[in-house]
N, C-alpha and C positions, 0 to 999 in steps of 0.2 A: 504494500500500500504506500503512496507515494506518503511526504511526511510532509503536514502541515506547519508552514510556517507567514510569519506576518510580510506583508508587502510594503518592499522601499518606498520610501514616499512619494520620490517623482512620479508610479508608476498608481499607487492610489488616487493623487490628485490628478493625472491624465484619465484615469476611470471614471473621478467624481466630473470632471468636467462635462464630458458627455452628456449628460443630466442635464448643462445648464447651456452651453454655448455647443447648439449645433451649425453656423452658418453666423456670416456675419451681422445679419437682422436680431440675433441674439444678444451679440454686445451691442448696438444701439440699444435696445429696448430696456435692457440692463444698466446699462450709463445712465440714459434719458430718463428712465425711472429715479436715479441716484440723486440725478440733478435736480428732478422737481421734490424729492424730499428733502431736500436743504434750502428749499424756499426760494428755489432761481424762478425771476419774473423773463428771461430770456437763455432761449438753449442755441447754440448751432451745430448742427451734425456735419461734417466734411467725407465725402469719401471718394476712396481714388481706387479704381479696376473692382468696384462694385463696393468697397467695403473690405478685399483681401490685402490689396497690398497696404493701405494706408485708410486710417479712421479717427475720425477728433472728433471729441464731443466737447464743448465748450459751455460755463455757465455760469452765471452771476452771483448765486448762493450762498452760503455763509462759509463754507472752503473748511479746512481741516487743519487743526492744528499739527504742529511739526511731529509734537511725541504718539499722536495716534497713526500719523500716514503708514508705517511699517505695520501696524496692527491692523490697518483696514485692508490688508490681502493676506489676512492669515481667514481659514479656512473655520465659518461659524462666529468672527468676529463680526458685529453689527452694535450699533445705540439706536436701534427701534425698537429692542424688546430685552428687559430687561432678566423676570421671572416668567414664572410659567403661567399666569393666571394673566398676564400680558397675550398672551396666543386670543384669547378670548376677545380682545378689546382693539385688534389690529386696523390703525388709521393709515398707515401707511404703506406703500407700491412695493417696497424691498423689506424683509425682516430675515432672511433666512443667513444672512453674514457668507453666500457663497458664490457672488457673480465676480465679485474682484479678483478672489482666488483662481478661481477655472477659468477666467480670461487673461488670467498672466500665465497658467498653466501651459498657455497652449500659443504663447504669443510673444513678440517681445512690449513693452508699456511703458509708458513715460506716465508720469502725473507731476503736475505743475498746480498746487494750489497755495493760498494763502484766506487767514481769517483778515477780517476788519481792525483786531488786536496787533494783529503781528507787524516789526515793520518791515520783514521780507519775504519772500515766496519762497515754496521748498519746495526742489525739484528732488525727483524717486524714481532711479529706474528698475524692473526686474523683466528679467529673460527667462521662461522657461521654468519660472518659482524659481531662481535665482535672485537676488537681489543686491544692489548696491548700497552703500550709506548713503542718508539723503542729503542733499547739497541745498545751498542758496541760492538763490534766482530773482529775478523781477517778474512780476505780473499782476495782474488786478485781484481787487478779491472776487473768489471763487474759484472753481476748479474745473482744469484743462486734463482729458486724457486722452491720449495716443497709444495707439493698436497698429504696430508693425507686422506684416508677416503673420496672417493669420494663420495657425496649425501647420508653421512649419519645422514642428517637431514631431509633427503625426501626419505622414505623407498617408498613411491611411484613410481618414478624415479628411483630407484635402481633396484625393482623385473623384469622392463622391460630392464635391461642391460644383454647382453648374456654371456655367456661363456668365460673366462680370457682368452682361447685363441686366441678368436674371436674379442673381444674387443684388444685387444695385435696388433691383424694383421692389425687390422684397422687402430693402432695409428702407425704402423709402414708402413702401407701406405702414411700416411701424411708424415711422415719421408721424403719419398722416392721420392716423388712429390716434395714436398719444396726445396730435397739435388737436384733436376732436373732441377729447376726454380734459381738457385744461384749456378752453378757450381765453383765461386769461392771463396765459404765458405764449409771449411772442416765438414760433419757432420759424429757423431758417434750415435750408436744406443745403448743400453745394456736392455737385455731382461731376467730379472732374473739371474743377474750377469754374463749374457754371450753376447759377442759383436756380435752383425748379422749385421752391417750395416757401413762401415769407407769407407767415400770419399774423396781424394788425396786432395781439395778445391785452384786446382792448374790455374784454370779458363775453363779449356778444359772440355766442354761439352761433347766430348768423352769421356773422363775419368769417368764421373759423367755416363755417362749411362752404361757404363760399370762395374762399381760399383755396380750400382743401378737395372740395370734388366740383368746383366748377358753378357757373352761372346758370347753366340748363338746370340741374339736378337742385340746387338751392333755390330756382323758381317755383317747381313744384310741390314745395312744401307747407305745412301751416304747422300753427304752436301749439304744442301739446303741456298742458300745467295740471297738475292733480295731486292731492294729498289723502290722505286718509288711514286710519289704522296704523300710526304709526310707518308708513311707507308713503313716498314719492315720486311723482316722476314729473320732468319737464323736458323737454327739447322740441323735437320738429318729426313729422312724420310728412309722407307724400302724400297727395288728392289720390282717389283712386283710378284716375284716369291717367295716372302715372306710375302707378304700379308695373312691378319689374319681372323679365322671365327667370329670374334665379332669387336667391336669398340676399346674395350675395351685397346689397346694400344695405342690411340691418347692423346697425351698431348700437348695442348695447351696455353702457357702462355704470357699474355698480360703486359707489363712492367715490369715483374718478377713476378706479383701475377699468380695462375694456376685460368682457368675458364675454363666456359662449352659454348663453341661456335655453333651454328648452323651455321653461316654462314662459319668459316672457317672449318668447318667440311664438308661442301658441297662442298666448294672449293677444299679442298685434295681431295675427291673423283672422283670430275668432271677430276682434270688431272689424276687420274689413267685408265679414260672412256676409253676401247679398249685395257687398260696393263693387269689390274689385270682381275683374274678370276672371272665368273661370282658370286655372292653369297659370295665374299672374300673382307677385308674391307681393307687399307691402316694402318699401323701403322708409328709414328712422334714423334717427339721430337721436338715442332717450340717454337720459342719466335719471339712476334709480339713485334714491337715498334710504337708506336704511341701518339702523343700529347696527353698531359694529359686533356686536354680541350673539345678532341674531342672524350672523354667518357666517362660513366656515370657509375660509381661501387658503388657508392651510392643508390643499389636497393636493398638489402636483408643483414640481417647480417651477412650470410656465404661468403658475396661477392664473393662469383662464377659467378653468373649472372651478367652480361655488358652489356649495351649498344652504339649502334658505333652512332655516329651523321651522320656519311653516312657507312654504310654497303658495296657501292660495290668500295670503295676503297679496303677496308680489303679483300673483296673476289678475285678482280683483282690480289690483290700482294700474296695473298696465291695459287693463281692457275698459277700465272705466275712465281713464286719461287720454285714451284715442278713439274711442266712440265718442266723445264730449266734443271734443277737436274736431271730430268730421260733422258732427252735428250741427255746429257752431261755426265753423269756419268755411266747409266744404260744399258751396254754391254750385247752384248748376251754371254751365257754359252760357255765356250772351249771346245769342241768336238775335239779337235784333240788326236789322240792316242798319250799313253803316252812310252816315248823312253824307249826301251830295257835295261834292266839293264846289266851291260857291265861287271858283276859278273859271270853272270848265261851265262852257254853256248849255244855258237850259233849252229842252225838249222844247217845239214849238207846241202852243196849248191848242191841244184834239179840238172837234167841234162838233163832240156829245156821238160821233161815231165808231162803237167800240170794235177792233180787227179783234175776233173768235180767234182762241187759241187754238193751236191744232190738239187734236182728237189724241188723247192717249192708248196707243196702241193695248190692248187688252192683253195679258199670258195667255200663253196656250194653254190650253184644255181638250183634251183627245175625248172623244163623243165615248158614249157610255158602249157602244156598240165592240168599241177594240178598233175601231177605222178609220183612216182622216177621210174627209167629203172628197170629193171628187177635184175639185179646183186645188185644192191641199197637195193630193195627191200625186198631181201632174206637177206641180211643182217643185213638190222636193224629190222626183222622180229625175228634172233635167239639174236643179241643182248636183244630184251625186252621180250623175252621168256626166257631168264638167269636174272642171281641175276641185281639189278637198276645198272648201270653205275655210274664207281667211279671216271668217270674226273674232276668232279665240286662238288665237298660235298655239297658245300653250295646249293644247288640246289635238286641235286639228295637225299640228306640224309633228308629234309624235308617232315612231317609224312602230310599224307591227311586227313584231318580233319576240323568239321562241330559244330557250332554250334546253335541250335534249327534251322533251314532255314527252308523260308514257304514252301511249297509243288509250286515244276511246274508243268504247264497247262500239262498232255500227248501231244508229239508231234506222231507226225505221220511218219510211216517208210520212209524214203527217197526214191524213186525209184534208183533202182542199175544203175549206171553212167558209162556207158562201152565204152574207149577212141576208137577211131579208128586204132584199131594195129589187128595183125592177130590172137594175143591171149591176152585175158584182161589182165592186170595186177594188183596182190592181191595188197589190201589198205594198206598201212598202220596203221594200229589199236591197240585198244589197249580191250584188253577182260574187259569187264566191271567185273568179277568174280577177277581180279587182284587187285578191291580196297577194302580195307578192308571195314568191314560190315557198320562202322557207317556212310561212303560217299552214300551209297544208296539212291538215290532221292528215293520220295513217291511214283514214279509210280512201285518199284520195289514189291510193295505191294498186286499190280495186278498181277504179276509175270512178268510182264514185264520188260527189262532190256533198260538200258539207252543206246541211239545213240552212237556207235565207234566214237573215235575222229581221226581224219585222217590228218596227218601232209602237209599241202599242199607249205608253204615256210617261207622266213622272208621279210620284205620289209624293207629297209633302214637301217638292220642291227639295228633296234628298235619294230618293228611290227610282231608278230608272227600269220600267216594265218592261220587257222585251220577249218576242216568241220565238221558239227558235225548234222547227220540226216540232214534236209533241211536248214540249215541255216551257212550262214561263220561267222566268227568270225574273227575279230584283235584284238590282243590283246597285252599290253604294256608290252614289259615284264621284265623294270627296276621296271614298277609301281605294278605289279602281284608278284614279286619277293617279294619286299619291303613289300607288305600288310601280305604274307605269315611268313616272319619270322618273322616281326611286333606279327600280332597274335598267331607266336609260344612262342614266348618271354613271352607276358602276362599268356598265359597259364601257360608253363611251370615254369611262377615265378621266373625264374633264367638264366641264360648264360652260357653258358661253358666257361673255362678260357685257354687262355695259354701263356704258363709262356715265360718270358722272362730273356735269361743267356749270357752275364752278364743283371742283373734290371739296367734300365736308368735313372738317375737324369733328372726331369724338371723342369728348371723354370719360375716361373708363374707373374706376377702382382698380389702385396699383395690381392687386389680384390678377383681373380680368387683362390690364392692357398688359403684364406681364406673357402670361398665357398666350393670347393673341399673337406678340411678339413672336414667341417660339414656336409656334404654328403657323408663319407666315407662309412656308411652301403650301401645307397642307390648304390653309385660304385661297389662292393663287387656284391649285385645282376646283377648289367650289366654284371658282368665279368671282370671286374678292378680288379689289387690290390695294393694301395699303400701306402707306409708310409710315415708319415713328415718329413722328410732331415735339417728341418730348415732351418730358412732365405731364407723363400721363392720358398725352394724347396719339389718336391715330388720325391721321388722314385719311380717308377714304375714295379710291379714286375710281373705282369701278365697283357694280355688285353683280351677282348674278341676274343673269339676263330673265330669265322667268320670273323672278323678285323684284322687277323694276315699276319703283314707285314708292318701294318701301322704306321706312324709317332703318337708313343704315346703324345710327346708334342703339336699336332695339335689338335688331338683326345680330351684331354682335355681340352683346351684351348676353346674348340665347345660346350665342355659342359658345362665347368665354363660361358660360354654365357649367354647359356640358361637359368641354373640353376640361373644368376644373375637378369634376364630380367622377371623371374616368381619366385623371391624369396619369392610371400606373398602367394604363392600355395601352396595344401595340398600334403603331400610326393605324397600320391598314383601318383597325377599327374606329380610331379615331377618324379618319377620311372616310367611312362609314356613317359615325354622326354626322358630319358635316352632309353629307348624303342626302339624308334620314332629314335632317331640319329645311335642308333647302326644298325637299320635294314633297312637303308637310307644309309649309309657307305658299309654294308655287301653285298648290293642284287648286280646283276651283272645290267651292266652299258648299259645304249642304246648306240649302236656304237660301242661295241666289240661282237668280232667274238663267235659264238655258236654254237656249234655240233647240227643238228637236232633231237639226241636223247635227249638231254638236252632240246631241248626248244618243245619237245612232253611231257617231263615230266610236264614239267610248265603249258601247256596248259590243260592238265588233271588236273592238280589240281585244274584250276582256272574255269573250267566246270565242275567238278564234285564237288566241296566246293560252294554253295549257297554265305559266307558271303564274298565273295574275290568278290568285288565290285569294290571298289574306294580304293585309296594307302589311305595310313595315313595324307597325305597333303591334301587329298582331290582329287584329279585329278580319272578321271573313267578308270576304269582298262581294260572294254574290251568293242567292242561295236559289234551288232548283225547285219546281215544283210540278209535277210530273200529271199529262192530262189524264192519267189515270185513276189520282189520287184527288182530282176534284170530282169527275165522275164517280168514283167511291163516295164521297160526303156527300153528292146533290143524289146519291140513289139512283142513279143510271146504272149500274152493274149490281 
């Protein structure tokens, strides 16, 4: 049996590190936390090749006396907490005495600070938990720390750090979060000598989001204030008519630290029950208040994770704080026309003779018999005898096609179905000779050709009725649509783009535009095209051509979702969502109107292509209903 014995300390404190500082976003968060618990009214972060090679955190705070700096990187040293009944009563971001240690652990460090008392700076270096004597210096009061050479004593930990850019957006997410959670501490960013990030630190949490995630995203907002039960809450939540397709804009922060709440995550949602759109998530800006006693952040070193001592306090005041705010602030749209400009000249005055507006063309409606009249019929007879109709591209321009499908059973000819009029009326059809060769079922083999499809109606303005030899069919034809250009997509490898002039600035949460970044290629094949704007923006210079018209910064924001929700997936899949979301966007929608030459097109495809099943969610595209089994129910057999 091997023989147990105790571990050198370099090799413990590289172990405990692990725990606290995985990536450079860890020691800002760590720093910037440090700084706002010594009462800095201004922070700056610096960082250079994301945050690896070089990082300063900079801050105005009461600075550290000379005899504590050698004690404030020993490992459980802290002055947040003194005894043990202190755990209970934690007001402040850091207590656990272990971020200075395991970021000198793993790094080289300067710290530069001084108090108000003192009249010189002390400068402290340590390498690797190596340390030198501290020396004297000039600088302000407060404290300055510098991160050389992140983990480069654990080439281990280093090969798994990403991309300077990626690692960069990350720690300037943290940024961003923190400058959210403390609106009345000015923060600055600098990102390779260039500044992306300066908040006013003026106390207005308006100001702070406005800074922080942009002028769109802080238009849509209104003010949320509520107390009760011992719990509070105030910030900004969005109208519902700006509700977002991911989570990903809730910020939640509990005595000014940021966490990850289920329960007041359920709570915003539940008051949006019946506002927002189905599938659309609520975005916030809250800060909860609540007795330090009556929670528990003492559960992980990243203290994101909380626990409430009662839970449906916190949920009452988070749902009764943003139902109040929608109630009260969340107006419907002004639809009143907008006044005459008293520039431009007026209309000359009528003389009492009103021009009849034209006649609004009625929906179709297929006669109860299954037939169009006669005039109908001749028409849409020379319609699909000329080139496809070009009112819907996205429809009509989509190619029919197969791939490997098993063989169907032969059916059997229909008996010819002759209504009761004094002369039959021709079917609607469609010549099986019109689809090119590879849609040929296997019966075509015997020379026989496949059943005419015969357009018989729509139900519900979702449901396309179709005949087809002895059996009906319904069929979906949001979910028919979507499965087709789904599988034209894979096929084809690529999307058509089209361009947008002037290209649109979006911006994202560092999250999202991080993400987006490193999926750039994968974009490019949807049919995206964009570049980075900086600080947190994207340009947007083309989108997918079947998507045009659409709000590009929703468009992405749907997919930086995604793409964050299965970020341990292999591209291909991920170039699958991107698939998946464009040809769910693109298909046409159950509830809007359709020409029945359009929705004959669609049902041919999705009866003549074998694999047009089931949409990409899963749902079944078309269901069969056999004339035998309506004769069985009306008592004919």
């Amino acid at each position: 049996m091997p023989q147990i014995q105790v571990l050198p300390k370099p090799i413990a404190e590289l172990i405990a590190a692990g725990e606290v500082v995985e990536r450079p976003s860890s020691v800002v968060k760590e720093l910037v936390e440090n700084a706002i618990d010594a009462g800095a009214t201004a922070v700056t972060v610096e960082l250079q090749r994301g945050g690896i090679l070089y990082l300063r955190v900079t801050d105005n705070g009461c600075g550290i006396s000379r005899g504590d700096v050698p004690t404030a990187f020993l490992r459980h040293a802290t002055s947040k907490i003194a005894k043990e009944t202190d755990l209970d009563a934690i007001a402040t971001l850091g207590f656990r005495g272990e971020a200075l240690a395991s970021i000198a652990a793993v790094s080289r460090v300067e710290m530069l600070t001084r108090t108000k008392d003192d009249v010189a700076g002390t400068l402290y270096r340590i390498e690797g938990g190596e340390a030198r004597p501290p020396e004297d210096a000039g600088c302000p009061t407060g404290t300055t720390v510098i991160v050389r050479d992140l983990f480069y004593n654990t080439p281990a930990r280093m090969k798994f750090l990403k991309k300077d850019v990626t690692e960069g957006n990350a720690a300037a997410a943290v940024v961003d979060r923190i400058a959210l959670s403390h609106p009345e501490i000015s923060f600055r960013l600098l990102r390779d000598g260039k500044q992306t990030l300066s908040t006013p630190g003026d106390g207005s949490l308006e100001s702070a989001v406005y800074a922080v995630l942009g002028r769109a995203f802080a238009s849509t907002l209104i003010p949320v204030s509520h107390e009760g039960d011992g719990v509070s809450v105030r910030g900004l939540t969005c109208k519902p008519v700006a509700c977002r397709p991911n989570r990903n804009g809730q910020y939640f922060f509990l005595n000014g630290r940021l966490v990850r709440s289920g329960t007041a995550s359920a709570a915003l949602e539940q008051a949006y029950k019946n506002s927002a759109m189905v599938g659309k998530f609520p975005a916030c800006v809250l800060h909860l208040t609540l007795p330090p006693g009556t929670v528990d952040v003492n559960v992980h070193p990243s203290k994101m994770e909380v626990r409430f001592s009662d839970e449906h306090r916190v949920f009452d005041c988070v749902y009764a704080g943003v139902r109040t705010a929608l109630l009260r602030h969340d107006t419907r749209p002004d639809l009143r026309p907008t006044p005459p400009d008293p520039r431009l000249p007026t209309a000359p005055e009528t003389t009492g003779v009103q021009t009849p507006l034209p006649a609004r063309r009625a929906p179709f409606r297929a006669p109860a018999s299954g037939h169009f009249p006669e005039r109908a019929d001749r028409i849409l007879r020379d319609v699909l005898s000329a080139d496809p109709p070009a009112r819907n591209p996205a429809i009509s321009d989509v190619p029919v096609y197969r791939v490997q499908p098993a063989p169907l059973a032969p059916r059997e000819p229909a008996e010819p179905h002759v209504p009761p009029a004094e002369k039959p009326a021709p079917a609607v059809s469609v010549p099986a000779t019109s689809a090119p060769p590879e849609t040929a079922r296997a019966d075509d083999t015997a020379g026989q050709t496949p059943p005419e499809v015969r357009y018989l109606g729509e139900a519900f303005s979702t449901y396309i009725l179709v005949e087809q030899g002895d059996s009906l069919f319904l069929i979906d034809k949001h979910a028919a649509h979507e499965r087709i250009l789904y599988e034209r997509f894979r096929r084809d490898e690529t999307v058509s783009s089209q361009m947008l002039l002037p290209a649109q600035p979006v911006t994202l949460p560092k999250e999202e535009y991080a993400v987006l970044l490193e999926q750039a290629a994968l974009l490019h094949r949807a049919g995206f095209e964009v570049e980075n704007f900086g600080d947190g923006t994207l340009l947007v210079r083309a989108i997918p051509a079947p998507l045009s018209g659409s709000d590009p910064g929703e468009l992405l924001s749907e997919i930086a979702g995604g793409l964050l929700t299965g970020s341990n997936t292999v591209q291909v899949e991920a170039l699958d969502r991107l698939y998946h979301t464009v040809a769910c966007r693109a298909a046409i929608k159950a509830g809007n109107h359709s020409t029945p030459d359009e929705l004959l097109q669609l049902a041919r495809q999705v009866l003549l292509t074998d694999d047009v099943r089931y949409c990409p969610h899963g749902r079944p595209v078309a269901f069969e209903l056999k004339k035998r089994e309506l004769e069985k129910h009306f008592g004919r057999l």
